[in-house]
N, C-alpha and C positions, 0 to 999 in steps of 0.2 A: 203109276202117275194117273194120276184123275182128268179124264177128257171127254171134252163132246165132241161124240161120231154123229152120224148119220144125218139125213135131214127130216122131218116130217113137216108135212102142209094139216092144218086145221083151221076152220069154221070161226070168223070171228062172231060174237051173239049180237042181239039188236042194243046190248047195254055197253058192247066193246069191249067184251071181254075173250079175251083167249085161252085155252090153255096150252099151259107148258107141257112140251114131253115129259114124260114119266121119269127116262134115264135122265134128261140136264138136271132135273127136281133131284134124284139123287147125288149126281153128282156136285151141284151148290151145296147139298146136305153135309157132302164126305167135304168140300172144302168151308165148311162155319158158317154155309153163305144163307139168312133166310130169306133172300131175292136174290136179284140183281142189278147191277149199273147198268141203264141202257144211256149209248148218246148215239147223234147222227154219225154214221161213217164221212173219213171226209174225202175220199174217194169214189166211193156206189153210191146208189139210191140204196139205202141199205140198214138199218140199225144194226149197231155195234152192243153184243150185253155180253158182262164177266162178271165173276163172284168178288161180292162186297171187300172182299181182302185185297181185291188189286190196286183201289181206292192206298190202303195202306200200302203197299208197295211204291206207290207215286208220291204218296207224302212222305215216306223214308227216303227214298233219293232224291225229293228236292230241295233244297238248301234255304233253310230257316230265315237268311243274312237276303234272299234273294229280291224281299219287297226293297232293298235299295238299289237297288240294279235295274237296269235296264231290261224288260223280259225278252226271254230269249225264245225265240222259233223253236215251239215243241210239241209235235202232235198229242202229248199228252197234257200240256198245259190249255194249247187251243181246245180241247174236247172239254176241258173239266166245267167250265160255265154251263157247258150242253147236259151234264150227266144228271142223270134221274133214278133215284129209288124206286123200282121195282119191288113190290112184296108180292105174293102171294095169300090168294084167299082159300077159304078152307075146301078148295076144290082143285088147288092148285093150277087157279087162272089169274091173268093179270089183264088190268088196264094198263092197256099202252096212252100214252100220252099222243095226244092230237098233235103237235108239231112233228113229232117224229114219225106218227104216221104218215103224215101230210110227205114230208120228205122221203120215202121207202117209197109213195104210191100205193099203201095197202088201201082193201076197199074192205071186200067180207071173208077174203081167207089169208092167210101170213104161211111162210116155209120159214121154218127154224135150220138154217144148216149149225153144222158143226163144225168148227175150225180149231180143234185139240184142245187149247189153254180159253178161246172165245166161244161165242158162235155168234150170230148174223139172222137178221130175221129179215125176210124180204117179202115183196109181191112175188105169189108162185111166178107168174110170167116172168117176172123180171130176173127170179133166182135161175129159171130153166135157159134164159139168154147169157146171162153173164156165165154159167159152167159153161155152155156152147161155147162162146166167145175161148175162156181157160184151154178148154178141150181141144179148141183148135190153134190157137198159140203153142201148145204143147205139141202137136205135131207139127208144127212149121220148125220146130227148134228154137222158139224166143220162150223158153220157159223152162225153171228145173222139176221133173218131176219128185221130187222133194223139194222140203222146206231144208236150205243150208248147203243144197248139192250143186254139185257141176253147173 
């Protein structure tokens, strides 16, 4: 299965450009992806980005008949006005979009973590607070150390 580990923090340029890790570059590769969807998290200060197929995965499960209905409360429906085409340029950096900057808090550096099927791009501070914050929820016992467990 194809997934983003790790996190790396990099340099944003004076034109707002960052680059992407190496490994998420492959890994949108091995999934068709040649960018990514970024939109605002709507829980963190945080950008949320996944490979262009997930996009299709959200239009396969939602229901064609559904413009006559009433919409229904769905964090995938709430994000989709927000989502943004990400490509890459031939150095494999991207322009992040000023609202979602604006929303993360970035200034001149961003941390890419990794979250298997996503990853998350944050202000370093911000991302070193919220693992703190994780880190110690997990030891009080309000948290599974997995995803799906006890």
């Amino acid at each position: 299965m194809k997934s983003f580990l790790s996190s790396h923090t990099f340099k944003v340029d004076r034109k707002g450009r960052v680059s992407v890790p190496a490994d998420y570059r492959v890994t949108l590769a091995e999934l068709n992806s040649d960018g990514f969807l970024a939109f605002p998290s709507l829980t963190e200060p945080a950008i949320r980005a996944c490979a262009t197929a997930a996009l299709d995965r959200i239009t396969a499960a939602s229901d064609p008949l559904s413009v006559f209905a009433p919409t229904p409360v769905s964090p995938a429906l709430i994000s989709v006005p927000d989502i943004v085409r990400c490509s890459f340029d031939a150095e494999g950096r991207v322009v992040l979009p000023r609202d979602l900057v604006e929303h993360a808090g970035i200034t001149d550096t961003v941390t890419f973590a990794g979250r298997l099927h996503y990853f998350e791009i944050w202000a370093p501070e911000r991302f070193k607070a919220h693992q703190a914050e994780l880190r110690a929820k997990l030891r009080a016992g309000g948290a599974s150390p997995l995803p799906g467990g006890p």
